[in-house]
VOPAGU-2260 file (C-alpha; in pm, 1 decimal, decimal comma):
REM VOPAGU-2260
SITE   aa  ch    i         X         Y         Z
SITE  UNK   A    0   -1828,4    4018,3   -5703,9
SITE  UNK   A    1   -2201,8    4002,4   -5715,5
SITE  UNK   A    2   -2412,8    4266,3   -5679,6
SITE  UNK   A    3   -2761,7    4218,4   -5504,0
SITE  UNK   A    4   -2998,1    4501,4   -5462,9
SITE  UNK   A    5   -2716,4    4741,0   -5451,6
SITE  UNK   A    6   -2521,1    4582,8   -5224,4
SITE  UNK   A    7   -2234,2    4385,0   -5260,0
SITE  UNK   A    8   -2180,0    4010,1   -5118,9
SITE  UNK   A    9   -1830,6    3816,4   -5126,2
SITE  UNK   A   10   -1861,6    3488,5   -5309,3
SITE  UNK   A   11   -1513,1    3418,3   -5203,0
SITE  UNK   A   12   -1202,0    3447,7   -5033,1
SITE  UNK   A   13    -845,6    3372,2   -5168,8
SITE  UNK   A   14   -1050,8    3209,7   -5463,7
SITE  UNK   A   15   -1254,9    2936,5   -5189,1
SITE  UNK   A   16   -1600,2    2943,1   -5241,4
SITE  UNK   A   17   -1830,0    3077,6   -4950,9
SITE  UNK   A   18   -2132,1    2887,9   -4829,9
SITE  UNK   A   19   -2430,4    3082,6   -5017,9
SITE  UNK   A   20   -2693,3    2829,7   -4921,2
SITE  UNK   A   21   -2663,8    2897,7   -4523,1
SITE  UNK   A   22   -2807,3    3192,8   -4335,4
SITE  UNK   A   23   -2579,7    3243,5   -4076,0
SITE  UNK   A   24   -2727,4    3312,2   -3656,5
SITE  UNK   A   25   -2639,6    3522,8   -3383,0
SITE  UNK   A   26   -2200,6    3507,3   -3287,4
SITE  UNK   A   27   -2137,1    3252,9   -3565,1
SITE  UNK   A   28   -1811,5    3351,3   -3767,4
SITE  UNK   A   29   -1648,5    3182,1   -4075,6
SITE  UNK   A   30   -1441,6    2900,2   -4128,9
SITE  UNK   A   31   -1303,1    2704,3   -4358,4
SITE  UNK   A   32   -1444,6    2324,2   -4413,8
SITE  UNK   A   33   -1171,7    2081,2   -4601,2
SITE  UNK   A   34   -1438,0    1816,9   -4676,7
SITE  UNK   A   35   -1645,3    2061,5   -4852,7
SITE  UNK   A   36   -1333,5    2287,5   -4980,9
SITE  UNK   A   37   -1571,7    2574,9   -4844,9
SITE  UNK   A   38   -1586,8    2896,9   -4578,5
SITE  UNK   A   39   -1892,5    2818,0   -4427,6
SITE  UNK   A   40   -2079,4    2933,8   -4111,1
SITE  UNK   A   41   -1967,9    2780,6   -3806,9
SITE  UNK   A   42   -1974,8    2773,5   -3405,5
SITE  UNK   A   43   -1758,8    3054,7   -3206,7
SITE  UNK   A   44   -1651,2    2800,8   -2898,0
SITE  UNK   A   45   -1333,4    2810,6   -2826,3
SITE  UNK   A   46   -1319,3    2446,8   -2686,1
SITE  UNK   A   47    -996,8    2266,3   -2830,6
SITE  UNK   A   48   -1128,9    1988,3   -3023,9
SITE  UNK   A   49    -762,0    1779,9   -3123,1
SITE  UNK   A   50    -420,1    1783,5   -2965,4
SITE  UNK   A   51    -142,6    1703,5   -3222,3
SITE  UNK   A   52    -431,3    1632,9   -3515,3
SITE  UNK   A   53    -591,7    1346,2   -3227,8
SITE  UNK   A   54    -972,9    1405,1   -3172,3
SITE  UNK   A   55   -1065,3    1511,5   -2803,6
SITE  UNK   A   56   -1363,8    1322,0   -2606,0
SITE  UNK   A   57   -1646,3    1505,1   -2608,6
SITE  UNK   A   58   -1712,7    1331,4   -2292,5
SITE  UNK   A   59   -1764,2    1595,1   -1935,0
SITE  UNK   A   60   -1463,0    1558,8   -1734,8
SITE  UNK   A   61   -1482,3    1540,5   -1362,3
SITE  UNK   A   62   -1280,6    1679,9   -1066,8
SITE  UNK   A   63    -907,2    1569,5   -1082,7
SITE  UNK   A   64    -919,0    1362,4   -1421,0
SITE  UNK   A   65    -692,8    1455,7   -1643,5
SITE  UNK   A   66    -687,8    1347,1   -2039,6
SITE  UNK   A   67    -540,3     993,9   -2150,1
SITE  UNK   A   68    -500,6     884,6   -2510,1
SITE  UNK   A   69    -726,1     525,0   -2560,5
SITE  UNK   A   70    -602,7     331,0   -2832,0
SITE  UNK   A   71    -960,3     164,2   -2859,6
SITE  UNK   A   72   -1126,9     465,5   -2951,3
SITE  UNK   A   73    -875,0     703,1   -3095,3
SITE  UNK   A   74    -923,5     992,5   -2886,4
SITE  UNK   A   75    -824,6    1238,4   -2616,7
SITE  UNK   A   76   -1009,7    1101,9   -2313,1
SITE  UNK   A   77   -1055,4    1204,8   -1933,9
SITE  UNK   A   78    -927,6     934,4   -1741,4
SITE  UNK   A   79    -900,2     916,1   -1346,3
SITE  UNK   A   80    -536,9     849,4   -1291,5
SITE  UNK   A   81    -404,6     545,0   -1161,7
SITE  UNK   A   82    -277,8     629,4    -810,3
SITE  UNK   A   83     -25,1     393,6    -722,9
SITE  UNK   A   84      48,7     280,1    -413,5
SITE  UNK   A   85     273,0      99,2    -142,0
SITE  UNK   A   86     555,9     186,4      58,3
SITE  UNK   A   87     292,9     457,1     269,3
SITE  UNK   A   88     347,4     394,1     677,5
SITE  UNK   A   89     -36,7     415,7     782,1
SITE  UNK   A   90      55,6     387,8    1146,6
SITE  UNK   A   91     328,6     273,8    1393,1
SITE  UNK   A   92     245,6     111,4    1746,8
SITE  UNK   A   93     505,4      57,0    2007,0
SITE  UNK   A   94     513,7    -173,4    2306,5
SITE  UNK   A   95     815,6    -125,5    2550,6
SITE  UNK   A   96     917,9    -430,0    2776,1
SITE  UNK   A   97    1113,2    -493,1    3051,2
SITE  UNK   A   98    1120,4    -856,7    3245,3
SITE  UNK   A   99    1249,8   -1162,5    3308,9
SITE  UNK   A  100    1045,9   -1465,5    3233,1
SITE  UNK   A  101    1176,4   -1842,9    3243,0
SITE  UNK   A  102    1125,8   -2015,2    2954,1
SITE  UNK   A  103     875,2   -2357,9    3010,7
SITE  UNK   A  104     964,6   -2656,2    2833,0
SITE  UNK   A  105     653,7   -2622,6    2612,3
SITE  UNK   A  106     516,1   -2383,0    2395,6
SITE  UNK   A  107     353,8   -2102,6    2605,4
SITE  UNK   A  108     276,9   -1709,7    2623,3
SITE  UNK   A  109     524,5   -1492,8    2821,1
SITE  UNK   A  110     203,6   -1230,5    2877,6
SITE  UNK   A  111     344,5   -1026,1    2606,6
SITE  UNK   A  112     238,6    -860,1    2287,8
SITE  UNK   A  113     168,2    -537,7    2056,0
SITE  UNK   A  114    -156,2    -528,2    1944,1
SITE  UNK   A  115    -251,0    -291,4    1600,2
SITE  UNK   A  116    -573,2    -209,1    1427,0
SITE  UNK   A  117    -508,5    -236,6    1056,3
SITE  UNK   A  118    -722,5      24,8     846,4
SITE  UNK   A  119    -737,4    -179,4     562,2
SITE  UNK   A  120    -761,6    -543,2     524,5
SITE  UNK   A  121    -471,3    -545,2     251,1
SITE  UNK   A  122    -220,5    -366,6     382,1
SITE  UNK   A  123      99,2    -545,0     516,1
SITE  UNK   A  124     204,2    -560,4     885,0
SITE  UNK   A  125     581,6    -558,1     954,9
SITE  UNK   A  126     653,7    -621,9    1305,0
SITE  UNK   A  127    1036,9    -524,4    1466,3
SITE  UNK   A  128    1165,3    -693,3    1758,8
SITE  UNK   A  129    1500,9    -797,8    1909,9
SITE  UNK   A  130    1423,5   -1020,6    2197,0
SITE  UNK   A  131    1656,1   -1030,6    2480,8
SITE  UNK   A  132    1709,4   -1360,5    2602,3
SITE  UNK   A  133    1985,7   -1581,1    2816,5
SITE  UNK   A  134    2073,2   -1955,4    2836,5
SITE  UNK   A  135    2105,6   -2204,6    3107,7
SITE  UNK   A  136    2413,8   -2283,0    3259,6
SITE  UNK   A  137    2489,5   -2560,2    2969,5
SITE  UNK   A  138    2405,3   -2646,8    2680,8
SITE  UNK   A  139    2040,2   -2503,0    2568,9
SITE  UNK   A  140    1828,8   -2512,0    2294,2
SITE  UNK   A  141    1536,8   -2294,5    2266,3
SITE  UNK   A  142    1270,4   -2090,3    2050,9
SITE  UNK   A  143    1096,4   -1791,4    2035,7
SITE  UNK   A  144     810,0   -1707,0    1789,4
SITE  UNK   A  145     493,6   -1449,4    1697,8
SITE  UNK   A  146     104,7   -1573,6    1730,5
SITE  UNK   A  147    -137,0   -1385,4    1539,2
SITE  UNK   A  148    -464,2   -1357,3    1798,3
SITE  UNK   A  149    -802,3   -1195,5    1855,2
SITE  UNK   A  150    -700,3   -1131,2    2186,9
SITE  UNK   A  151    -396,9   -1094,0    2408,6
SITE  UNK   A  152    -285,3   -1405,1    2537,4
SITE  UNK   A  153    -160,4   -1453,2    2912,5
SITE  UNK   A  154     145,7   -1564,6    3066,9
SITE  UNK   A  155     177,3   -1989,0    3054,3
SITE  UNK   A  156     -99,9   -1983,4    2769,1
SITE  UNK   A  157    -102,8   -2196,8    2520,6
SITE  UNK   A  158     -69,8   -1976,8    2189,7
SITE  UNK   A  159    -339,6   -1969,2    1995,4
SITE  UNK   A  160    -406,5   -1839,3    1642,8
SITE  UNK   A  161    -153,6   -1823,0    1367,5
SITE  UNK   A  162     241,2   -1880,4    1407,2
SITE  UNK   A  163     406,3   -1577,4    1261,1
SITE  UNK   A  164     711,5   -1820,3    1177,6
SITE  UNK   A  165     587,2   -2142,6    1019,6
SITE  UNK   A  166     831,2   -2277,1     835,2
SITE  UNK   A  167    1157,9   -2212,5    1114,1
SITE  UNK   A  168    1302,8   -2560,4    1234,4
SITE  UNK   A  169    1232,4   -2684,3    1489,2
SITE  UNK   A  170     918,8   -2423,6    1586,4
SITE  UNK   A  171     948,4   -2019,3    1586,0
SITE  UNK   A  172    1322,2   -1861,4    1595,9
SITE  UNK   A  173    1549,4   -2127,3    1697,5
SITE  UNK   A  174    1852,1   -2012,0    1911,9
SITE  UNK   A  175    2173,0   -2204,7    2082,7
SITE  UNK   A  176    2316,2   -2134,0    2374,5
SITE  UNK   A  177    2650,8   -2285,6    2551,4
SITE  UNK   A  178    2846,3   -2194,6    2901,2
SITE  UNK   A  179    3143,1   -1986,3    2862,1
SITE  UNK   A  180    3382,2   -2008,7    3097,7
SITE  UNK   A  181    3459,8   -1659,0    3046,4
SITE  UNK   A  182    3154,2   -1487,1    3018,3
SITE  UNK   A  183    2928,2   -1701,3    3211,8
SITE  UNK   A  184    2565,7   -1743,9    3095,0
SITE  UNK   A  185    2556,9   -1618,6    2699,4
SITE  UNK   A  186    2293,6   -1371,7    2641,5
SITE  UNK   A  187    2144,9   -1248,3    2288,3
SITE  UNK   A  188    1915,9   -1005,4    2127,4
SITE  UNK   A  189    1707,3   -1236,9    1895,9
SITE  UNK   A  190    1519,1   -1093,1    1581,6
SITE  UNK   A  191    1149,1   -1118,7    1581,2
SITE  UNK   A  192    1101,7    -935,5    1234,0
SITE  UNK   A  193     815,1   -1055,8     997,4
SITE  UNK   A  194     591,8    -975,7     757,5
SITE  UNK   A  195     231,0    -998,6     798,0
SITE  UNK   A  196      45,6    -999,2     407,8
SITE  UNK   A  197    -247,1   -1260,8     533,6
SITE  UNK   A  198    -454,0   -1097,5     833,4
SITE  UNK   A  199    -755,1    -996,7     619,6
SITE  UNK   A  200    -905,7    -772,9     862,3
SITE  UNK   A  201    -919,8    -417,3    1023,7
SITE  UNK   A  202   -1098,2    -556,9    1357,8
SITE  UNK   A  203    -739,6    -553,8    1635,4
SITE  UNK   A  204    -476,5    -803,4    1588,7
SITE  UNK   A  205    -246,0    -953,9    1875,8
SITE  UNK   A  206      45,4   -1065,5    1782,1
SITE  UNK   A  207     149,9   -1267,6    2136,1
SITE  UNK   A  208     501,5   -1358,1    2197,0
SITE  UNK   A  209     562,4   -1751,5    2295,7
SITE  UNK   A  210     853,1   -1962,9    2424,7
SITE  UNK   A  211     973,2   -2320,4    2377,8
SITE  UNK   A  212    1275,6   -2437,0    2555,6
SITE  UNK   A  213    1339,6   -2782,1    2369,6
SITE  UNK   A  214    1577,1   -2899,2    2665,6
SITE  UNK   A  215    1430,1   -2924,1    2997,3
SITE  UNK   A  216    1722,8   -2940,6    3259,6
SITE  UNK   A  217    1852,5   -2639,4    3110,0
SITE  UNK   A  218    1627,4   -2378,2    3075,1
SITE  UNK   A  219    1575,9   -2031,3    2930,5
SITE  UNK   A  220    1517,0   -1649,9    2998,3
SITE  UNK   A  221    1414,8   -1319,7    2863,5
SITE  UNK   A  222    1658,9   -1042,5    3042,3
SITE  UNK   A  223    1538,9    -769,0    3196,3
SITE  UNK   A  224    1626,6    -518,7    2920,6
SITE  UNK   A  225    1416,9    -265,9    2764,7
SITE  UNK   A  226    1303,0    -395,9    2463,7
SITE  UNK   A  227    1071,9    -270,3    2215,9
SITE  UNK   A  228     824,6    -427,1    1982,0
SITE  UNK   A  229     748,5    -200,4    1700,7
SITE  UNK   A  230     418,3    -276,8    1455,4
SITE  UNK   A  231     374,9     -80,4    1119,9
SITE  UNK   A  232      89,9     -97,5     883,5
SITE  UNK   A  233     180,6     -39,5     507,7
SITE  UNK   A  234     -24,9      48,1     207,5
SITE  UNK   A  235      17,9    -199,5     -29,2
């Protein structure tokens, strides 16, 4: 120990030199500094600077980040997090039916439809529907399919817009339909479910149901049953 105008300063502590060449300032306290092997003067924040011997950012974090390790710089840093998405129902629309329509031997609009706005232009639209339709009194071929519209399309229209069943043979949902001679005229529930990934838009869609009976001396029906066509947006 040193003695200096008749007081006494430490020159160390557990034999580690102290910093005599710093004059210390207001709060500062003591610690100890492995790269010079020295106590020296230093700040009194509390603010963790490493988790696990890994530097933290010195970067401001803002509301809701939380801190991600980044291989490219080494370091603690706060990172937005990476919501992810899909499988979230936005919305559901309904549209509850009840007639009977005959079915024309050409591809027309039976005046009905379900209509959603989407509220994104990348989320999917599944549409649910069991149609319920009847054959002729013989033999009958028909089909049933989905046009994605602007605009709702009326009864004996020609659809317009895109065919929510492109690639079914010979056009839309293709059903059979043969006289029993015990049940009479065969009726069905036929599945209108799709998948819509390629609307692009959040301006109303109309998806407008349309008929084709492919035989004409035998024709076709819907049955008046209630019937429901469901539409659901989903986050993707």
């Amino acid at each position: 120990m040193t003695n200096y105008y008749g007081g006494r300063n430490a020159t160390s502590i557990n034999s580690i030199d102290i910093d005599q060449n710093t004059t210390p300032t207001s709060n500062q306290i003591l610690k100890y500094d492995s790269t010079t092997n020295q106590i020296v003067w230093g700040s009194t924040s509390t603010d963790a600077t490493q988790l696990q011997g890994v530097n933290i950012s010195s970067v401001a974090p803002t509301d809701l980040q939380h801190l991600v390790y980044l291989n490219a710089t080494s370091e603690w840093t706060p990172t937005t997090p990476v919501v992810a998405g899909g499988g979230k129902i936005v919305q559901v629309v309904t549209q509850t039916n009840n007639f009977v329509q005959s079915f024309p031997n050409f591809w027309a609009c039976l005046g009905n439809w379900v209509t959603i706005t989407p509220t994104s232009a990348t989320n999917k639209i599944i549409v649910f529907s069991a149609v319920p339709t009847r054959g002729g009194p013989q033999y009958t071929q028909y089909s049933i399919s989905y046009f994605r519209h602007t605009a709702s399309q009326p009864w004996y229209s020609a659809p317009l817009g895109t065919d929510m069943f492109p690639s079914a043979w010979p056009s839309g949902v293709a059903m059979d339909s043969q006289w029993s001679t015990t049940n009479g005229i065969l009726s069905s529930r036929v599945p209108m479910n799709f998948e819509d990934t390629t609307h692009a838009t959040t301006s109303p869609i109309y998806y407008n149901l349309a008929v084709k009976v492919w035989s004409n001396f035998y024709p076709a029906q819907t049955v008046a049953s209630n019937w429901t066509t469901i539409a659901m947006e989903v986050e993707v």
